[in-house]
TIMIBA-982895 format. One record per residue (C-alpha): x, y, z. Coordinates in Angstrom, 3 decimals, padded with zeros to 6 digits. Example, Ala and Ser with C-alpha at 12.3 -4.5 7.8 and 13.67 -1.06 7.14 Angstrom:
NODE,east,north,up
NODE,012.300,-004.500,007.800
NODE,013.670,-001.060,007.140
This chain:
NODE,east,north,up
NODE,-003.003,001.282,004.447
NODE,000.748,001.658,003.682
NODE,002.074,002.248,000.221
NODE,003.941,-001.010,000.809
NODE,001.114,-002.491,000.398
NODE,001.768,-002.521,-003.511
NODE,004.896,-005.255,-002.726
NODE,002.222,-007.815,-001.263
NODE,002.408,-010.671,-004.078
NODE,-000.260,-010.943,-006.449
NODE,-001.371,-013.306,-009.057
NODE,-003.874,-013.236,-012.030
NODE,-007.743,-012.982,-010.944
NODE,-009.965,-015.466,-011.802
NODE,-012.720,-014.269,-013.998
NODE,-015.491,-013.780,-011.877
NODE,-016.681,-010.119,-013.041
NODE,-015.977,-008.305,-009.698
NODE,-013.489,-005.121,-009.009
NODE,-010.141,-005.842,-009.720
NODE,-008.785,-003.292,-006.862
NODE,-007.909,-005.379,-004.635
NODE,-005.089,-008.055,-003.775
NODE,-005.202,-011.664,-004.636
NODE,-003.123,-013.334,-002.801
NODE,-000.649,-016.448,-003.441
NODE,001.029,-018.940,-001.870
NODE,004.436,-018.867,-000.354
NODE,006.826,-021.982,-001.356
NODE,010.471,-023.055,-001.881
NODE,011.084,-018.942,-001.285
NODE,008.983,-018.033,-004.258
NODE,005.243,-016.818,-004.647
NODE,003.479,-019.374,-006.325
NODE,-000.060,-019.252,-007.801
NODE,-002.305,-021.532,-006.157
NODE,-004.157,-025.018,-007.779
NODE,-007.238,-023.304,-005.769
NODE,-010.473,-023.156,-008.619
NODE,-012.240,-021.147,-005.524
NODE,-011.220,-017.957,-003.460
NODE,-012.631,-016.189,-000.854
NODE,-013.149,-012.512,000.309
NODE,-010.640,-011.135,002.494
NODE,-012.588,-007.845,003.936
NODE,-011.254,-005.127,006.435
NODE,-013.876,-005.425,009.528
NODE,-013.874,-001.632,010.124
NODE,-015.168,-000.626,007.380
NODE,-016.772,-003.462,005.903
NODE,-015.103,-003.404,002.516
NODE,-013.091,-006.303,000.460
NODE,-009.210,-005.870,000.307
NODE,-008.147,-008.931,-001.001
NODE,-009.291,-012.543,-001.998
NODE,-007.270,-015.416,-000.737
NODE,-006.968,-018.926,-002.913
NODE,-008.578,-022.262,-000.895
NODE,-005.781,-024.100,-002.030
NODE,-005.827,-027.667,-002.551
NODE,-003.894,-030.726,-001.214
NODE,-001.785,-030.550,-004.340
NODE,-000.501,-027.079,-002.631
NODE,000.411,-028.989,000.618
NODE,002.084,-031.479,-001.383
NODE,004.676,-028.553,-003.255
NODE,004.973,-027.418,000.364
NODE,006.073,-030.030,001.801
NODE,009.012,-031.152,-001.202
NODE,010.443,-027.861,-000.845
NODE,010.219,-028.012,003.321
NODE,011.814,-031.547,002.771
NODE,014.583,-030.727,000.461
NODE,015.820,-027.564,002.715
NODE,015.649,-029.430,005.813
NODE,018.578,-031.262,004.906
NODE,020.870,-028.642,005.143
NODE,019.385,-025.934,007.592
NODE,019.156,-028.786,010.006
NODE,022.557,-029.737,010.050
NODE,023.882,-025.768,010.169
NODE,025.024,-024.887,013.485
NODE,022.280,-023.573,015.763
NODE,024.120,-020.272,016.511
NODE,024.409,-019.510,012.683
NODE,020.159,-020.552,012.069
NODE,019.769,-017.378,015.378
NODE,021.825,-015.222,013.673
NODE,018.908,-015.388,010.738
NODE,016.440,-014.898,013.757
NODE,018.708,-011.444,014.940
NODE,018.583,-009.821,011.922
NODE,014.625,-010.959,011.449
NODE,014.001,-009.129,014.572
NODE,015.599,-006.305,013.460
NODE,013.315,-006.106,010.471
NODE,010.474,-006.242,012.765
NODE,011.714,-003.193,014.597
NODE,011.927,-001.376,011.378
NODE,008.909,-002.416,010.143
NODE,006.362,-001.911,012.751
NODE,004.306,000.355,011.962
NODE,003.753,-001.005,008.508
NODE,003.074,-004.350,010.124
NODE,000.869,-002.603,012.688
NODE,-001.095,-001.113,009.913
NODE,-001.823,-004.456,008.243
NODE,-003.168,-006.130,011.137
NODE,-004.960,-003.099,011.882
NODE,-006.338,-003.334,008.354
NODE,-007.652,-006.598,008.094
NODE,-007.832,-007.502,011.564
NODE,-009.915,-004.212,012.335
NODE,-007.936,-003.885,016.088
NODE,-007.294,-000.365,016.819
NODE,-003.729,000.660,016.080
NODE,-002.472,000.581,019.276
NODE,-003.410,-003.124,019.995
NODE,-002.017,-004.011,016.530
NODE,001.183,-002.297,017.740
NODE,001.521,-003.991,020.993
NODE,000.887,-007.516,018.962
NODE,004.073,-006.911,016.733
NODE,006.282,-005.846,019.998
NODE,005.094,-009.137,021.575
NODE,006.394,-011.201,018.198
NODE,009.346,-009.026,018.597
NODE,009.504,-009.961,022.117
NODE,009.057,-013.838,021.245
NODE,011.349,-013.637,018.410
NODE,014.371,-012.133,021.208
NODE,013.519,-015.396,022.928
NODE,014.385,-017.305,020.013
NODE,017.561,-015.335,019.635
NODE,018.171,-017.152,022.989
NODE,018.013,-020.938,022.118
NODE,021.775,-021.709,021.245
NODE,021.912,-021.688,025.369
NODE,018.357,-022.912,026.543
NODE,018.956,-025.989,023.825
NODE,022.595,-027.129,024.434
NODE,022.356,-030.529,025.497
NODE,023.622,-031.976,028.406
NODE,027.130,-034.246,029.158
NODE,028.066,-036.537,032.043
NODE,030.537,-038.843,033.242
NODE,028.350,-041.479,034.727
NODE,031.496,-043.959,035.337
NODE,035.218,-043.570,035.268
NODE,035.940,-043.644,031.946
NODE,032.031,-043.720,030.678
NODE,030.432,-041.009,028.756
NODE,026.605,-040.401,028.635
NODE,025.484,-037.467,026.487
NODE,021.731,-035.945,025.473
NODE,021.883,-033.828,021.978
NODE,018.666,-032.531,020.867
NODE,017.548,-032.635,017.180
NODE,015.209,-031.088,014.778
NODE,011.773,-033.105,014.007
NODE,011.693,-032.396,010.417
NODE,009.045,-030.724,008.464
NODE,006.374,-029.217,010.957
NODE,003.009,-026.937,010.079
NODE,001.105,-024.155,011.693
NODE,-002.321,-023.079,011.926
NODE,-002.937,-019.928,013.675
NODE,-006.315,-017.902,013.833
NODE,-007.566,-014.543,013.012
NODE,-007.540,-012.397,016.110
NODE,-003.482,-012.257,016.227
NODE,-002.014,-012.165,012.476
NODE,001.176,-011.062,013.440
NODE,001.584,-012.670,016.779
NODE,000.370,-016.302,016.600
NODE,002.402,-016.746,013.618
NODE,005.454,-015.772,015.593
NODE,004.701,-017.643,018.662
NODE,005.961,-020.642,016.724
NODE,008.426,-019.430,013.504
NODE,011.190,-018.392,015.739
NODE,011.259,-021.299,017.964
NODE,010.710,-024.137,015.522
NODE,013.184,-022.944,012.921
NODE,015.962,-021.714,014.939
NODE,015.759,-025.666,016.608
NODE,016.086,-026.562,012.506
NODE,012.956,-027.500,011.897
NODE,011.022,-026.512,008.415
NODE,007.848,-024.900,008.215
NODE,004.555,-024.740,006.388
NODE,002.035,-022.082,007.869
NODE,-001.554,-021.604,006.797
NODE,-002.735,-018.633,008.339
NODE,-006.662,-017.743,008.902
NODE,-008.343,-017.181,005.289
NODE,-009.885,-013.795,007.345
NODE,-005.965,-012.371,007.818
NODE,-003.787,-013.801,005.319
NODE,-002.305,-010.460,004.399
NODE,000.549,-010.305,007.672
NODE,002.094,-013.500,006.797
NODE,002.885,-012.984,003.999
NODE,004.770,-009.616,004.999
NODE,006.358,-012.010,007.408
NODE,007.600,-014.274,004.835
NODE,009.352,-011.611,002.978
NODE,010.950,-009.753,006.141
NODE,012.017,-013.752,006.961
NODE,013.449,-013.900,002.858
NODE,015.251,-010.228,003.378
NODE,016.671,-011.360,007.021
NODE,018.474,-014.368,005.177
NODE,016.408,-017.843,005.904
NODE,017.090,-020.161,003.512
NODE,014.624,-021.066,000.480
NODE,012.091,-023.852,001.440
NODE,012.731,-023.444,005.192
NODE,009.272,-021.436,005.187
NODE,006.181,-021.642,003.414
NODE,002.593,-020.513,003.424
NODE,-000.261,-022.363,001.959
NODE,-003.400,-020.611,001.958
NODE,-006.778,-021.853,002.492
NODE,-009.067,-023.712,004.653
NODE,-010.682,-026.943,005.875
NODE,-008.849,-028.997,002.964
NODE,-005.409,-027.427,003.488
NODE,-006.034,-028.019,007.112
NODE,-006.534,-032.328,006.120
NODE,-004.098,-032.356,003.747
NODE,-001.779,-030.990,006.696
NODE,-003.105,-033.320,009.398
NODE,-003.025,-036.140,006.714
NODE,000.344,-035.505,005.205
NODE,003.287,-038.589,005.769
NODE,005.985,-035.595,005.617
NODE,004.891,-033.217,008.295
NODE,006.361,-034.529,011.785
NODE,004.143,-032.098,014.289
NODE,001.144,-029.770,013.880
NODE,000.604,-026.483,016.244
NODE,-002.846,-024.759,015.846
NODE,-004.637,-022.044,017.768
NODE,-008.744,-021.756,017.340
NODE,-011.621,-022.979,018.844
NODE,-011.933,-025.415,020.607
NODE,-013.902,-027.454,018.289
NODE,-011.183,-027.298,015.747
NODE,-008.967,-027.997,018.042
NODE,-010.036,-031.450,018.894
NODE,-011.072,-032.210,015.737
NODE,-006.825,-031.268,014.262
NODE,-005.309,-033.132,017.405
NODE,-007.841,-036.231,016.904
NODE,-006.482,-036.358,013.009
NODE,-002.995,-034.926,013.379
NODE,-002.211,-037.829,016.168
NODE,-004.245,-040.270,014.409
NODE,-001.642,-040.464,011.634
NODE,001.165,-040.206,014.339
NODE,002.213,-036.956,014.119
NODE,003.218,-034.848,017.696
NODE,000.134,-032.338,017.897
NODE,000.114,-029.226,020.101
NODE,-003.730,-027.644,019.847
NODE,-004.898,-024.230,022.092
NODE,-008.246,-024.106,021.945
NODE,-011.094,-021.396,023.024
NODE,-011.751,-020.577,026.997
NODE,-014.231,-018.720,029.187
NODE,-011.882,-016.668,031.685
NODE,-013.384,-015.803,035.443
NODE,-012.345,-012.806,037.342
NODE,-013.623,-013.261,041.100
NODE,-013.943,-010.285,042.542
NODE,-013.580,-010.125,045.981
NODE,-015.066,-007.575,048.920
NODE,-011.660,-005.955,049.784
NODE,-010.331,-005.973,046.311
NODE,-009.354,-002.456,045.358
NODE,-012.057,-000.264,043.449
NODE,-010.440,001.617,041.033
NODE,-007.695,-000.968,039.724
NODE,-010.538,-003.378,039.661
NODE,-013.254,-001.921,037.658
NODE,-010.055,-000.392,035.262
NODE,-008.247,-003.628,035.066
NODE,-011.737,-005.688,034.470
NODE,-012.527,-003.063,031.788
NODE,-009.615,-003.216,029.848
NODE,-009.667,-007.010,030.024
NODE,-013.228,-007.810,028.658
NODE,-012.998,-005.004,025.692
NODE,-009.465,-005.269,024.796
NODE,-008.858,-006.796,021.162
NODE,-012.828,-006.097,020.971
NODE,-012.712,-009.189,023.559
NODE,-011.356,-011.346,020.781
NODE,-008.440,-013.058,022.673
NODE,-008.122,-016.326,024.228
NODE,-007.321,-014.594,027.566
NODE,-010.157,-012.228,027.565
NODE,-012.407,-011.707,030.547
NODE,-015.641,-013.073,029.476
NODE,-017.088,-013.719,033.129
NODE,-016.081,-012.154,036.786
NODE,-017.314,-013.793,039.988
NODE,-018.982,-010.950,041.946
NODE,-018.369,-012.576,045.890
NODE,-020.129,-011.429,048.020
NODE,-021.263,-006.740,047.966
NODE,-019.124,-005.524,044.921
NODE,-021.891,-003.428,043.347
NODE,-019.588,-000.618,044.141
NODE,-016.951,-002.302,042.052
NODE,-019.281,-003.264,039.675
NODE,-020.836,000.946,039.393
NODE,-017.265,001.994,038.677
NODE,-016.357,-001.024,036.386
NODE,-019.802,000.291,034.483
NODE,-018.454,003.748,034.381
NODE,-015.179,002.269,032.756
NODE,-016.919,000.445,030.323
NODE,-018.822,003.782,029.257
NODE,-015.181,005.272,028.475
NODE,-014.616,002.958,025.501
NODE,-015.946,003.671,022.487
NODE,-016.226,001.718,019.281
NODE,-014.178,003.554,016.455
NODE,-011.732,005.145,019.001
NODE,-010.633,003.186,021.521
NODE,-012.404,-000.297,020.709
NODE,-012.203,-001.747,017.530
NODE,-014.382,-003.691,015.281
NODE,-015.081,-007.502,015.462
NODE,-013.891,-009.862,012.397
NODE,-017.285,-009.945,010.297
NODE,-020.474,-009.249,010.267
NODE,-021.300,-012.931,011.257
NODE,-019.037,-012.250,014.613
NODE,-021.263,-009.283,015.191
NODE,-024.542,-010.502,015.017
NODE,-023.483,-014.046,016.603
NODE,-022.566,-011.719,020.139
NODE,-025.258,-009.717,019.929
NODE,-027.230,-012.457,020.018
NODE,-025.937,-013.729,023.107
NODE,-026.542,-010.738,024.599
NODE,-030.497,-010.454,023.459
NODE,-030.740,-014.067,024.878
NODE,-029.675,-013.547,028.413
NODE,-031.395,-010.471,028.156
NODE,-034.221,-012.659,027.669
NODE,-033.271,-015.335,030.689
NODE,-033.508,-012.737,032.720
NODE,-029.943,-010.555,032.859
NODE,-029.505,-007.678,033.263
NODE,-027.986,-005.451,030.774
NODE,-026.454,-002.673,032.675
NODE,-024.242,-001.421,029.450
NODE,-025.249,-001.815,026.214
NODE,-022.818,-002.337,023.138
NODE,-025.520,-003.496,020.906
NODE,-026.388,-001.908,017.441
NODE,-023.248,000.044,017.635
NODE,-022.224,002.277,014.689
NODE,-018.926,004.257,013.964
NODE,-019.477,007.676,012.247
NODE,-017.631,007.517,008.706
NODE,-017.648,003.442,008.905
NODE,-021.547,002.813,008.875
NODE,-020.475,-000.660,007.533
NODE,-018.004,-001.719,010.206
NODE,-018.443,-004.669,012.287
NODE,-018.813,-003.356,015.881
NODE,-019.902,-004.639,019.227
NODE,-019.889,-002.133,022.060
NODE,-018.609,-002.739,025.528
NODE,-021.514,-004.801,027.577
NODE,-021.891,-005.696,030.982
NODE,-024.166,-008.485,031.685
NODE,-025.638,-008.268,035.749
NODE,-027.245,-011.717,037.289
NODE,-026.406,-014.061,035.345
NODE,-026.757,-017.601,035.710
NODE,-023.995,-020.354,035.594
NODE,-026.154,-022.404,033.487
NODE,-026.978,-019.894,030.870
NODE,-025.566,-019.974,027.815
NODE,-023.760,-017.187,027.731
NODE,-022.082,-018.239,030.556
NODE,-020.420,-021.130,029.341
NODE,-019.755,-020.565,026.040
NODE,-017.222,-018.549,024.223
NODE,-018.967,-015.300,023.109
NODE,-015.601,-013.972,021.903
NODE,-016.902,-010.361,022.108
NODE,-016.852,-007.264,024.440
NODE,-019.271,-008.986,026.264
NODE,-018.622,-009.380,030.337
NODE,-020.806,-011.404,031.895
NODE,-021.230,-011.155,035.932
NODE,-022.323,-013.862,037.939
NODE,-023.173,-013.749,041.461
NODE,-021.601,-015.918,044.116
NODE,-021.694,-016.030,047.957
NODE,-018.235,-017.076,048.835
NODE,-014.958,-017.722,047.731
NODE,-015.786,-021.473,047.498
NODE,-018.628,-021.299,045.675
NODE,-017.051,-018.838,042.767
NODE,-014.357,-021.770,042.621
NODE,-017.005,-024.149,041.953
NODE,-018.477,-022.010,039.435
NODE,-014.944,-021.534,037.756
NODE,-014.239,-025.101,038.165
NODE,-017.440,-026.225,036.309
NODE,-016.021,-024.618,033.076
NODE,-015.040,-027.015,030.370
NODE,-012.338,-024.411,029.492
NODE,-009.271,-023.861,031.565
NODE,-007.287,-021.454,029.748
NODE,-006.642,-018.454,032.660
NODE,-008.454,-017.220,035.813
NODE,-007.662,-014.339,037.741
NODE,-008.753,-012.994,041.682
NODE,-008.514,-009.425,042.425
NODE,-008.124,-008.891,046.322
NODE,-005.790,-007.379,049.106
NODE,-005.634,-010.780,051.145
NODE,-002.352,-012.764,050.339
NODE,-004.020,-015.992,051.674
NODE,-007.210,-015.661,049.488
NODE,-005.302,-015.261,046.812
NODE,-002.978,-018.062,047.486
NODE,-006.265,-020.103,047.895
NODE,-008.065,-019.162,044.452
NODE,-004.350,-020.253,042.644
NODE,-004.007,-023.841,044.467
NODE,-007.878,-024.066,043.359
NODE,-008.958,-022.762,040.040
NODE,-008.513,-025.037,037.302
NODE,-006.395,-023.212,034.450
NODE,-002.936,-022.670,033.218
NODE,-002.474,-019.092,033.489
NODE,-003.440,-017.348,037.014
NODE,-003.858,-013.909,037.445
NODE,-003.754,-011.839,041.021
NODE,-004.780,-008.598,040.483
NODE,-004.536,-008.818,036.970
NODE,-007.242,-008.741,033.992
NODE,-005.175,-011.043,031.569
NODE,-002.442,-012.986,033.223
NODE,-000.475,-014.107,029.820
NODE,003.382,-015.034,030.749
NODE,006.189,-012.703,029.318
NODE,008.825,-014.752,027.955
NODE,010.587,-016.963,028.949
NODE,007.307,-018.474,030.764
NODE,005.005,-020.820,028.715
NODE,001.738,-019.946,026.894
NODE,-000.813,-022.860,027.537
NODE,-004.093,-023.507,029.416
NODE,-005.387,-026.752,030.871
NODE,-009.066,-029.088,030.101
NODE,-010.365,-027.884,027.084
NODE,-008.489,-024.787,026.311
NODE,-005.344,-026.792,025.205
NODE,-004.889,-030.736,023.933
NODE,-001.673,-031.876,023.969
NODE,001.096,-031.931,025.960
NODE,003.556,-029.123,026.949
NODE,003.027,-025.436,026.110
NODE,003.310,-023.541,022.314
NODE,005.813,-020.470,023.553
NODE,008.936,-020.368,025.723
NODE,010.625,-022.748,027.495
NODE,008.111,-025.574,026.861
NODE,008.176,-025.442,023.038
NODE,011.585,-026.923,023.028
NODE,010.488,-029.845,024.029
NODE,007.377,-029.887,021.359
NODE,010.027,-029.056,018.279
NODE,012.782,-031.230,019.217
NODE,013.734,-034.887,019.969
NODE,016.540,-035.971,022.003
NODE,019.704,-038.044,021.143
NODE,021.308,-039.955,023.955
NODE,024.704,-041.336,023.330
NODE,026.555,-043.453,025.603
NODE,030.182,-043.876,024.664
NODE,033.771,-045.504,026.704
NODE,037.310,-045.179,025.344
NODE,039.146,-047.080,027.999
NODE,038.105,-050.932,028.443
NODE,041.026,-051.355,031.177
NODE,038.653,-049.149,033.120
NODE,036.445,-051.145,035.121
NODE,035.128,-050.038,038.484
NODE,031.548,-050.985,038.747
NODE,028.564,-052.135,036.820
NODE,028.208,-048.930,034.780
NODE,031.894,-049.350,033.468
């Protein structure tokens, strides 16, 4: 880890009789690091080599509460500067970014345990995201017409208020920006509460955020878990709630968040099919598929977790094994988030195993030479399974593919179709029309043609369908404007001689 790492703010352990080398973290509020009501904290460890690095406070409503006053009070001004002054903040933020990557690559590489060039490619996707948000003084202008002679009808759109995030542990950096930019350059305020696995990046973000110029209260970060997540949901001062997690969660935040009124935006988990077609090409295929099912240790929302084999692909599927042999935990995959993760996946593996799959790589038992007590799952490819196994319809969140076998096009859309999920499916074939066919009929919100994991650069939307997302509109580009703003309309007429027809 970075030298920098001594700036992260700390406040006084807890007795509790264990090393004091590590960081204990606090909570962010009113542009100040603030200890924590918490009585409790938990271990933050780094996955690749199994070791604590920090302990993060399970704050307390009482936290939410200081949160929200200082998110209230700054509202009142930040909200009424002018939207080109709140991007400039956002311009020099993403500057910061740029000069800071590699130190921000390091931390999610530290307690995220994703190799270094993954945790590099997540910060230039929050500095992409955060160039969008540079962007909004045009995409947000409202809109002016003269519906009659002499008859004005304008739209102006306006900040909620106080809004929170909750954002998960395989994207520290990234998730956290998906939202910060947009929201607050629209003049909202903010409360985050990050994953208690990876609290270490936001709080780097919050100070980058302090040095780039935004305003004292317009950010916060209150650390913690299930209660912070209530108090949150529960809270009369927070307007709207975004969260990314399972899909559980999910439904359990949007069922509480809306219950007490609140606009609720909530991306849950997904189970992503590849069909692989006869004529699709072999090399781009099996490389593509790969990189897709192992990438982020396969701990991504748009992860390939199942591909569709239509029809004779075992030559696909040889060469997709030989790619799979190329990765290799410690270099070029990295570790999972605990040692829970790891023996969860593993498990699914042993139990289709069991059903009858067919292992044809194994990532199980791995172990990384000079990190014996790392968290890693190798690549695995998973031959003949069946729909209705469990691994085939649940999340395994690992570097697990599993292939299913499938006659036709039409039945591989059935299979897809019969996922609760929706989040992204992809074909890979050289027909135009088949691929036309598997869009118009898979059900998810991100399609893929001849490409492993189909997210949308900016300005395009982030957001699956069925059980991969609740709520309405998408948490990135475009879409989010209409999630952290309302709209004004304003109907005004200065000349009452005027009077040529029922609008006058």
């Amino acid at each position: 880890m970075s030298s920098t790492a001594d700036t992260f703010p700390l406040q006084t352990k807890p007795t509790s009789g264990k090393p004091e080398s590590f960081r204990i973290l606090k909570n962010y509020v009113d542009g100040n690091w603030v200890s924590s009501h918490a009585t409790e904290y938990l271990p933050v460890m780094n996955p690749s080599v199994g070791l604590q690095i920090a302990e993060v406070p399970l704050s307390t409503s009482k936290d939410v509460d200081d949160a929200v006053r200082a998110a209230e009070q700054a509202f009142r001004s930040w909200s009424t500067m002018p939207i080109k002054e709140r991007a400039q903040v956002f311009y020099r933020y993403k500057a910061l970014l740029e000069k800071n990557a590699q130190v921000l690559a390091e931390l999610v590489h530290e307690e995220n345990g994703k190799t270094m060039s993954e945790a590099m490619a997540e910060v230039e996707k929050s500095i992409e995201v955060t160039e969008f948000a540079c962007s909004m003084p045009q995409l947000a202008s409202g809109e002016i017409l003269e519906v009659s002679r002499g008859v004005e009808c304008r739209i102006d759109r306006y900040p909620l208020g106080v809004v929170a995030t909750i954002t998960p542990f395989n994207f520290p950096n990234m998730v956290p920006n998906w939202t910060i930019p947009n929201a607050l350059v629209l003049g909202n305020t903010m409360i985050l509460k990050p994953s208690e696995q990876v609290p270490l990046s936001s709080s780097m973000i919050a100070e980058l955020l302090k040095e780039a110029g935004l305003p004292a209260g317009v950010f916060n970060i209150v650390n913690g878990s299930q209660a912070v997540v209530e108090a949150m949901c529960d809270h009369p001062g927070i307007q709207a709630i975004s969260f990314v997690g399972s899909t559980r969660v999910a439904k359990i935040v949007y069922t509480r968040a809306t219950s007490h009124l609140k606009r609720a935006l909530c991306l849950g988990g997904a189970k992503n099919h590849l069909i692989v077609l006869p004529d699709a090409s072999e090399d781009m295929t099996a490389s593509n598929v790969a990189a897709s099912m192992s990438g982020c240790a396969g701990q991504r929302c748009m992860a390939a977790s199942a591909m569709i084999a239509v029809g004779n692909v075992d030559r696909i599927i040889q060469k997709l094994c030989d790619e799979a042999r190329k990765i290799v935990p410690g270099r070029n995959l990295g570790a999972v988030i605990s040692k829970k993760a790891k023996e969860r996946i593993e498990g699914y593996i042993t139990e289709a195993e069991r059903q009858g799959a067919k292992v044809l790589v194994d990532g199980r038992k791995a172990v990384v030479e000079g990190k014996e007590n790392g968290y890693y799952v190798g690549p695995t490819v998973i031959d003949y399974v069946l729909p209705e196994m469990r691994i085939a319809q649940e999340e395994v969140f690992g570097p697990v593919l599993s292939i299913i076998r499938a006659k036709n096009v039409d039945e591989a859309i059935k299979i897809e179709n019969n996922s609760p999920y929706g989040n992204a499916a992809s074909v890979f074939t050289q027909s135009g029309g088949m691929a036309r066919y598997v869009i118009e009929h898979a059900s998810a919100g991100m399609i893929g043609v001849n490409i492993g994991v189909p997210v949308p650069r900016e300005p395009f939307s982030f957001g699956g369908w069925n059980d991969s997302k609740f709520g309405s509109g998408d948490i990135t580009g475009k879409s989010s404007i209409e999630f952290f703003t309302k709209l004004k309309k304003t109907t005004t007429k200065w000349n009452p001689e005027s009077k040529v027809n029922w609008m006058s």
